[in-house]
C-alpha positions in Angstrom: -4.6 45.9 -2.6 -6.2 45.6 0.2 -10.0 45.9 -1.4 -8.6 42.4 -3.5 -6.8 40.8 -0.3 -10.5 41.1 1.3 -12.2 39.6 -1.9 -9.6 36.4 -1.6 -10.0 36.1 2.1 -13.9 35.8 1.9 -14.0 33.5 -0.8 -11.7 31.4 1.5 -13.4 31.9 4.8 -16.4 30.9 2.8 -15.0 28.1 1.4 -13.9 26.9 5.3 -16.9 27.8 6.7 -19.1 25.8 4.3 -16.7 22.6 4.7 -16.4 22.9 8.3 -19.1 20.6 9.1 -18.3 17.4 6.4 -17.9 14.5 8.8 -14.9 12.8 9.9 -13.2 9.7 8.1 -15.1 6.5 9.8 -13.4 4.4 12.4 -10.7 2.1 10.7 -11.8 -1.3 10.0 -8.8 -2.1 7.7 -4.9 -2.6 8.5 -3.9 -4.9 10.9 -1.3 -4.2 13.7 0.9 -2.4 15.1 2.4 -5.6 16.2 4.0 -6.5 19.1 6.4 -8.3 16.9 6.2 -8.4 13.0 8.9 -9.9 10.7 8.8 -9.2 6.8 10.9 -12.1 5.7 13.2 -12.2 2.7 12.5 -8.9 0.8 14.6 -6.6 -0.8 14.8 -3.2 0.3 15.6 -0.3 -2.0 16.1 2.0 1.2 15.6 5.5 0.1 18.8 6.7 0.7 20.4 6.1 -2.6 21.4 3.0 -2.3 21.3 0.5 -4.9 19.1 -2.6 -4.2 19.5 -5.4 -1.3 18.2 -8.2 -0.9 17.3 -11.0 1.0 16.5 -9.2 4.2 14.6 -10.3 7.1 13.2 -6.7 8.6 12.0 -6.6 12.3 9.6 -4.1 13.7 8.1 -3.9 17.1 5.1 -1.6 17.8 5.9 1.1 15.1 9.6 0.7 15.1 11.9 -1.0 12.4 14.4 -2.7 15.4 16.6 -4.9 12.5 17.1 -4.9 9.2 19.2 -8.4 8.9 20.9 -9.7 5.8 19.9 -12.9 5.5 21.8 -14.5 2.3 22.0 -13.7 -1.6 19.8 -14.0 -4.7 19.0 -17.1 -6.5 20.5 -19.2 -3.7 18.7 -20.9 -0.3 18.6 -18.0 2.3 21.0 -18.8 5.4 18.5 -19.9 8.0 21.2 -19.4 10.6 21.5 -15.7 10.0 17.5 -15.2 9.9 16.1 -12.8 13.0 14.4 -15.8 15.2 10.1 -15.5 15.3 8.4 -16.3 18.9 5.1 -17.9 19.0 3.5 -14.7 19.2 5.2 -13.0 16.5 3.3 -12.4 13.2 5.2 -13.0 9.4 4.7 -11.9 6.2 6.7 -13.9 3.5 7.9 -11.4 0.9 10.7 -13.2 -0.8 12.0 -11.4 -3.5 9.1 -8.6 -3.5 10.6 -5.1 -3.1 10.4 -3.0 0.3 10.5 0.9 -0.1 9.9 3.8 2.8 6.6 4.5 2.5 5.8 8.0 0.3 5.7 11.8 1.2 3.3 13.4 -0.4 4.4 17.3 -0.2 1.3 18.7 -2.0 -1.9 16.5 -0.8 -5.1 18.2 -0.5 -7.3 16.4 2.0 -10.3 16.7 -0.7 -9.2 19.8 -3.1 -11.6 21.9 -3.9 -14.6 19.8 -5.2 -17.8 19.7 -2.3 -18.4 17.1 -0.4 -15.4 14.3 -1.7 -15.1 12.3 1.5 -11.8 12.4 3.3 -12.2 8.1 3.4 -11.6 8.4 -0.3 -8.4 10.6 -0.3 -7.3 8.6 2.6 -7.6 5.2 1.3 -6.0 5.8 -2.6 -3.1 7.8 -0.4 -2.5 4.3 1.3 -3.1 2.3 -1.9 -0.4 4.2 -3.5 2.2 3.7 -0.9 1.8 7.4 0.9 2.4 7.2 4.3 3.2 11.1 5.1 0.9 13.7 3.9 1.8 17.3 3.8 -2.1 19.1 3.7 -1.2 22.4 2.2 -3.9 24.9 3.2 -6.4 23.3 5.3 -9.1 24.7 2.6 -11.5 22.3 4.9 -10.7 24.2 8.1 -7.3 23.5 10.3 -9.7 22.3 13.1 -10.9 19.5 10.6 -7.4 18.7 9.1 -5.9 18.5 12.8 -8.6 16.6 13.7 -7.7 13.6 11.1 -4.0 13.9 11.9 -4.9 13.5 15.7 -6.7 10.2 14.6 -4.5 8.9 11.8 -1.4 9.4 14.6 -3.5 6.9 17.1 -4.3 4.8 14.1 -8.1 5.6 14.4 -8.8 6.1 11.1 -6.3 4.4 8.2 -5.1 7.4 6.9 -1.2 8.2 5.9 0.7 10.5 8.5 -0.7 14.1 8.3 1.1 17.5 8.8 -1.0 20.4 8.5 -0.6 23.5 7.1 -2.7 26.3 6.6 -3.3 28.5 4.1 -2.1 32.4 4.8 -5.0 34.7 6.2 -7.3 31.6 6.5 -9.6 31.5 9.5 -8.9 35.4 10.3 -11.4 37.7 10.2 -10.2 40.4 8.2 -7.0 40.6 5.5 -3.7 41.1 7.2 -2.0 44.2 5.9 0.1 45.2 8.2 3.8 43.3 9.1 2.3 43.4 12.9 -1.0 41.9 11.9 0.8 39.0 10.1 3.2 38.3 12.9 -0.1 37.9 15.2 -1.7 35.6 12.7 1.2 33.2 12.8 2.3 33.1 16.7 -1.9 32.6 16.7 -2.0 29.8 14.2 1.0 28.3 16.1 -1.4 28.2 19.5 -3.9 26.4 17.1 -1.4 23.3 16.2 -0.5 24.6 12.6 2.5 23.0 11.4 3.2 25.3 9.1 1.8 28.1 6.2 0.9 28.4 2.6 1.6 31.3 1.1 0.1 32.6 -2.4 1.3 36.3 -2.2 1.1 39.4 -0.1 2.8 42.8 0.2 6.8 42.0 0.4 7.4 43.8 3.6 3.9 41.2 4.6 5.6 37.9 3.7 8.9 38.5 5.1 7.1 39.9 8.9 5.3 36.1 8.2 8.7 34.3 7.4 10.8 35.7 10.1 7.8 34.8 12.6 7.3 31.7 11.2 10.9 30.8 12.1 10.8 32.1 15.4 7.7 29.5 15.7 9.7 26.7 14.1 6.8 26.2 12.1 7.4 25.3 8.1 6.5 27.5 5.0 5.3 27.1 2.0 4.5 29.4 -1.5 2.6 29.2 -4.5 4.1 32.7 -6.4 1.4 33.8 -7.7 1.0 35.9 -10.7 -0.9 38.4 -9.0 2.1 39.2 -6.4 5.3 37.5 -8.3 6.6 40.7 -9.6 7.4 42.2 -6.6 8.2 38.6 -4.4 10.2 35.9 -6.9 11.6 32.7 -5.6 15.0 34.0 -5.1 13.0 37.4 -2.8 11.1 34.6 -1.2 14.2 32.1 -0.4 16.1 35.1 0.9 13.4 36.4 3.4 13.6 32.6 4.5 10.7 30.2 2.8 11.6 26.9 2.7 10.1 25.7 0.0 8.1 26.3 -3.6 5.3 25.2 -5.0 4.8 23.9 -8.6 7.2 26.6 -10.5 5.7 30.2 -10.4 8.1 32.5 -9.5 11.2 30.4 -10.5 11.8 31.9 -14.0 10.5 35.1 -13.1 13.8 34.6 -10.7 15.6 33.7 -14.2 14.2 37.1 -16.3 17.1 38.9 -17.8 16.2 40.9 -20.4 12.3 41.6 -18.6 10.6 41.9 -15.1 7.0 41.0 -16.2 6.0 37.9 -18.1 5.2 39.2 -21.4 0.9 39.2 -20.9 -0.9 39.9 -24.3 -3.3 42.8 -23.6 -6.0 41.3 -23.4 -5.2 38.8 -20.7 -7.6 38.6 -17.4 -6.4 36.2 -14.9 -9.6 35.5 -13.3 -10.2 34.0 -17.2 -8.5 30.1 -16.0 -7.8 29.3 -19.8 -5.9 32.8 -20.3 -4.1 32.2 -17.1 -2.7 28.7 -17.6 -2.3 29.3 -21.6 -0.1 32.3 -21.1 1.7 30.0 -18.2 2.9 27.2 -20.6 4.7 30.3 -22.3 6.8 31.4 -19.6 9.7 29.6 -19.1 10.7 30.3 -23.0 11.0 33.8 -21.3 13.8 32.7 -18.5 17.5 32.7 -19.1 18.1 29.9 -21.0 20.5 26.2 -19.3 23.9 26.7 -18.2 23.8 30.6 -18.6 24.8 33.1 -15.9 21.6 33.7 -14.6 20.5 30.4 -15.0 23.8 29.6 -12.6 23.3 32.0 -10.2 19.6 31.2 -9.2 20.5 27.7 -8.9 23.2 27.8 -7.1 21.8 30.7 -4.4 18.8 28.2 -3.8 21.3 25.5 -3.0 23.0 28.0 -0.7 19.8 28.3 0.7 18.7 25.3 1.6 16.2 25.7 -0.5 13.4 22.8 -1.5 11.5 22.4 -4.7 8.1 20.6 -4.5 7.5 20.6 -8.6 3.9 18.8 -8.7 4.8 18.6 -12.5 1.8 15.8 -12.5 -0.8 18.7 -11.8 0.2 20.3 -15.0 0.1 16.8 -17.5 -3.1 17.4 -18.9 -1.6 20.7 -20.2 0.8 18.9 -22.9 -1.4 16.1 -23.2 -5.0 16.7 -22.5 -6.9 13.4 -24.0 -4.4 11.2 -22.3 -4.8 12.7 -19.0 -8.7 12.9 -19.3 -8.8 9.2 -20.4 -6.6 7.4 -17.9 -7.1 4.0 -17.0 -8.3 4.6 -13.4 -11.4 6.8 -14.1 -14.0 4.7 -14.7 -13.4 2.6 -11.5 -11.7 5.0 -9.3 -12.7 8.4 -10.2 -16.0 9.8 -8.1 -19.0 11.3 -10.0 -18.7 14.3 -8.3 -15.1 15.2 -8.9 -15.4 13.6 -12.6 -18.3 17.0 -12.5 -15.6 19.4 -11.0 -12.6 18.4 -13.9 -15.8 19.1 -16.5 -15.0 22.7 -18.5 -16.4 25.1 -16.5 -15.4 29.2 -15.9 -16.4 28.9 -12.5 -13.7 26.0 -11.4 -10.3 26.9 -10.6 -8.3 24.3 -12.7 -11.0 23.7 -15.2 -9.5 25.7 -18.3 -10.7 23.9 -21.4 -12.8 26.3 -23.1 -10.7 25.7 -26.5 -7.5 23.9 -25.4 -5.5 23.5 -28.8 -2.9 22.0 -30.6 -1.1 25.5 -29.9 -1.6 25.4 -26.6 -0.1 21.7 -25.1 2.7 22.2 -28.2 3.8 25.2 -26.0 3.4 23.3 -22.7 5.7 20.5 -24.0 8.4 23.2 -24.4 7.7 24.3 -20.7 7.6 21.0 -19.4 11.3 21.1 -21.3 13.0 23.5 -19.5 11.4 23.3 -16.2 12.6 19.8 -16.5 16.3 20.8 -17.6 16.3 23.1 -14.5 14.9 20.6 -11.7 17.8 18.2 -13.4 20.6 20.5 -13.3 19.2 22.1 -9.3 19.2 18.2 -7.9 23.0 17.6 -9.7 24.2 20.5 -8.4 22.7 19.3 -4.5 19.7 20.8 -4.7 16.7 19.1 -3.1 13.7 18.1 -5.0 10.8 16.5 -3.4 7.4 14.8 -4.7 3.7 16.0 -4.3 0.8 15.7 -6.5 -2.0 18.4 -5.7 -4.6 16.0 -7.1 -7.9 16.3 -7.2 -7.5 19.2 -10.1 -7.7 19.1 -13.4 -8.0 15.4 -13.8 -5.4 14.0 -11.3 -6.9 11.7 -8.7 -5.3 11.0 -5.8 -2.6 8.4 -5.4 -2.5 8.0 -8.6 -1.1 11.0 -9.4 1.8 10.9 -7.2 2.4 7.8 -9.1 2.7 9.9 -12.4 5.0 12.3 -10.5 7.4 10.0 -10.3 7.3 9.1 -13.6 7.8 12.7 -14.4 10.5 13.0 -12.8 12.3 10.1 -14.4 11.3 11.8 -17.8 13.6 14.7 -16.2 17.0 13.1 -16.0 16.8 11.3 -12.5 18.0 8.1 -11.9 15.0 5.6 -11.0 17.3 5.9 -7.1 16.6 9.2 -7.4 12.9 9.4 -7.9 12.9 7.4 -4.8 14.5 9.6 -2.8 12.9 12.4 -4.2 10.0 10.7 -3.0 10.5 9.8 0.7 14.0 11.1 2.5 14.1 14.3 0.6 10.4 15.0 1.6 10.9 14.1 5.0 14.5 16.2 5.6 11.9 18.7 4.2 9.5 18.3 6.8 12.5 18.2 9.9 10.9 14.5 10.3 14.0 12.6 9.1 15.0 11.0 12.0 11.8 9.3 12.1 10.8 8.4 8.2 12.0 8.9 5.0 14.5 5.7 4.7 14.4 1.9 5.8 16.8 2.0 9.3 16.8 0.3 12.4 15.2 3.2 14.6 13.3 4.5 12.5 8.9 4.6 12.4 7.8 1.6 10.4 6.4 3.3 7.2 7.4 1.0 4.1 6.0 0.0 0.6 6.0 -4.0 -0.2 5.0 -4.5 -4.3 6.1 -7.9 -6.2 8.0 -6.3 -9.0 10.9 -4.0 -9.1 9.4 -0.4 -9.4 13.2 0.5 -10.6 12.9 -1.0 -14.2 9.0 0.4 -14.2 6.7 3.2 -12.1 3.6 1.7 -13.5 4.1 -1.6 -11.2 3.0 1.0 -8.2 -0.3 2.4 -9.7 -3.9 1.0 -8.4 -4.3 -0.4 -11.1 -0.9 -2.1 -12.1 0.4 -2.3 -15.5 -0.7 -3.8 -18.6 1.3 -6.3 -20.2 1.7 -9.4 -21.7 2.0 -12.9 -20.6 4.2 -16.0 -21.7 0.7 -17.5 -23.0 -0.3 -14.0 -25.2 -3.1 -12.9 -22.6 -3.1 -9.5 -21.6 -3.0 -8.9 -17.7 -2.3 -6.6 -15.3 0.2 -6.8 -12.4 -1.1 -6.5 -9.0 0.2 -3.0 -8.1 1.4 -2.6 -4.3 0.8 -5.1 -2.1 1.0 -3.8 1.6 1.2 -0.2 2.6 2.7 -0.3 6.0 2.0 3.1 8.0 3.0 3.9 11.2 3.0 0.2 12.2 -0.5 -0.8 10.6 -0.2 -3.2 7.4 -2.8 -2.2 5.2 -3.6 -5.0 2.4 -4.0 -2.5 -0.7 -6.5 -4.7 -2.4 -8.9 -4.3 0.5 -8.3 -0.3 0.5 -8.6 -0.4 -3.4 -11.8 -2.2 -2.9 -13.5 -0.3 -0.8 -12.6 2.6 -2.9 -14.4 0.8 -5.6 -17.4 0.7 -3.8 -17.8 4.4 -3.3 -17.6 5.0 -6.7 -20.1 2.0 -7.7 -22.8 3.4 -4.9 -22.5 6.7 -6.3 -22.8 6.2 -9.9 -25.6 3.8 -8.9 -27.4 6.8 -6.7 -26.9 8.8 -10.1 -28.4 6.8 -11.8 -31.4 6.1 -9.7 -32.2 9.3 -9.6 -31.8 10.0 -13.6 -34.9 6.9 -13.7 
């Protein structure tokens, strides 16, 4: 054990190491703000809470504060100009009459740049904004927690235009040698506290390890995080994990190990390697037809004890699409325009890519994902009826995702699962910041609370697709095929970003690198 926690730990410090040096986002020349005095004039606020639509509202922010949100009249009628929050000379409006104004979006999985060299942290940054994330939970710091907590320093004095960013770090990262001992992993956290972690990512260590790392981890009211790995799952499930005190799961290993009945390892074929990526996520889609099947007593039980719990699950179903549905996922609208050269080369087939597992992806193969994607559904439904909380994160920049637009999908996924369009939403920004202990502050549209909100012309209730990059195709009263604008304004901590502008530039990068590529092919 310890011989393989030493292999993992240098591939990671190397990993750190060789990123520690990529440069810093550049200085913000985008967004506008904060104002003194802003007024967003005659919107209609779906406000993250679960409340249905409402609409006109007048909403006033000063600095980075949301100081009133006034109702101002009703639909299809002349608003009250009487009742309307009164602009001084000095005060900047936007007319948004009858455009819809969500929180702005928690990302709970959002890699500042994955695992593909050299992406540049302007990139992530920008499609984060474009999509409506405002709050970014960086799970694992793979760049080094000096860098991450350097571009949550900036993004927080609105340096750089970057979404809110809360950084975790991955455990045993930035240590220099694997933590066996309980005592060694109780140092490591009260020392990655000092450093200005805000919490850990956990793929898997010796039982008596992780809960010595929970325990101190609460005493450092710092958050926690695991990906159950199938190299340590047997002996630490969801259910061990959520009982020594982890707060919340990643994608959906370990949950139905936590629902075996009749078994206490997933049923491997012989042959099966893990460091072989197509055996490992093949073998995967399989696994929930193993779990006690909806509405049984086990089924019950887990669900219920996580609820008990407090207990939060962070799905990332999105990372996992091109597993039912490869070509749709490799041929999305966005790649050509939005998709770097570089990461287009990490999603290619390769055995030396984490995430890159189409040697021979069959018919076989997504037929059995669609199954998983089944139940894992039926149990994210059942957990978030019963009181459960379920949040959003995408984990792009693997296997085909690209960030923003991922997140985008995840909703969409989500709505596939049972919830109410209401409930995607607050999937998507209150539950992720109760989550993070940051609801007092974001996650709803309140007087008091940080102005982080989402302004797009249609109503992303009746359709997700009006919130990606690149809109959605439809067509028009004169036959002509067109697509709708996407989001108009991301609004982060104060700053209104215009998300054509941040699309744009996004645009570029890809244009300057294709064109470099091509230069040097001539």
């Amino acid at each position: 054990m310890r011989f393989i926690s030493l292999l993992f730990l240098i591939a990671a410090l190397f990993s750190v190491s060789a990123c520690a040096q990529e440069p810093i986002a550049s200085e913000r020349e985008r967004g506008e703000g904060p104002y003194e005095r802003l007024i967003l004039r005659g919107g209609i606020v779906i406000d993250g809470e679960g409340a249905p639509p409402l609409g006109p509202v007048d909403i006033v922010i000063e600095g980075n504060r949301i100081i009133q949100v006034a109702v101002v009249g009703y639909p299809g009628v002349p608003v009250r100009e009487n009742r309307r929050p009164e602009a001084g000379p000095n005060d900047r409006e936007i007319d948004v009459t009858g455009q819809y104004i969500l929180p702005g979006f928690v990302d709970m999985h959002g890699h500042l740049g994955g695992s593909a060299q050299g992406i540049p942290a302007e990139y992530v940054l920008k499609l984060w904004l474009a999509h409506g994330i405002t709050t970014v939970r960086e799970p694992g710091s793979f760049r080094g927690l000096d860098w991450t907590m350097e571009h949550a320093r900036l993004a927080e004095q609105g340096t750089i235009a970057s979404p809110r960013i809360i950084p975790y770090l991955g455990f045993g990262m930035e240590w220099d040698e694997a933590i066996i001992t309980p005592d060694e992993a109780r140092q490591w956290v009260r020392h990655i506290a000092d450093e200005g972690a805000k919490g850990i990512k956990f793929f898997g260590a010796t039982p008596r390890v992780i809960e010595a790392a929970l325990d101190e981890a609460q005493q450092q009211d710092i958050g926690t995080m695991m990906h159950h790995a199938q190299l340590n799952v047997v002996r630490t499930n969801v259910i061990d994990s959520a009982r020594m005190g982890l707060g919340s799961m990643e994608h959906w290993y370990g949950l139905p190990e936590a629902l075996f009945t009749d078994r206490v390892i997933q049923d491997y074929p012989t042959n099966y390697n893990y460091q072989n990526e197509q055996d490992r996520f093949s073998e995967a889609g399989r696994l929930w037809a193993q779990a006690a099947a909806p509405g049984s007593e086990k089924w019950n039980a887990v669900r219920d004890e996580l609820i008990e719990l407090d207990f939060t699950i962070n799905p990332t179903m999105t990372i996992y699409e091109a597993s039912r549905n490869l070509m749709a996922q490799r041929n999305a609208d966005w790649h050509e325009e939005y998709t770097l050269p570089r990461l287009w080369d990490f999603f290619t087939p390769s055995r030396y890519a984490h995430g890159s597992y189409w040697f021979d992806w069959t018919t076989e193969n997504e037929v059995a994902w669609r199954e998983n994607f089944r139940l894992w559904m039926d149990f994210l439904n059942d957990f978030k009826n019963h009181g459960g909380r379920v949040t959003v994160g995408s984990d792009a920049g693997y296997i085909y995702k690209i960030y923003g637009f991922g997140y985008i999908q995840e909703l969409e996924l989500l709505r596939e699962a049972g919830f109410h369009p209401l409930e995607v939403i607050q999937s998507a920004t209150l539950n992720g910041a109760e989550a993070l202990g940051l609801d007092e502050d974001i996650g709803s549209i309140r007087a008091g609370k940080i102005a982080d909100l989402v302004i797009v012309n249609e109503n992303p209730l009746e359709n997700f697709k009006v919130l990606f990059g690149t809109g959605h195709y439809r067509l028009n009263e004169n036959n002509e095929p067109y697509r709708t604008e996407g989001i108009r304004y991301t609004i982060a901590n104060g700053i209104v970003y215009d998300v054509s502008e941040l699309l744009a530039d996004v645009r570029s990068m890809v244009d300057a690198e294709q064109a470099e590529r091509a230069s040097a092919e001539d």
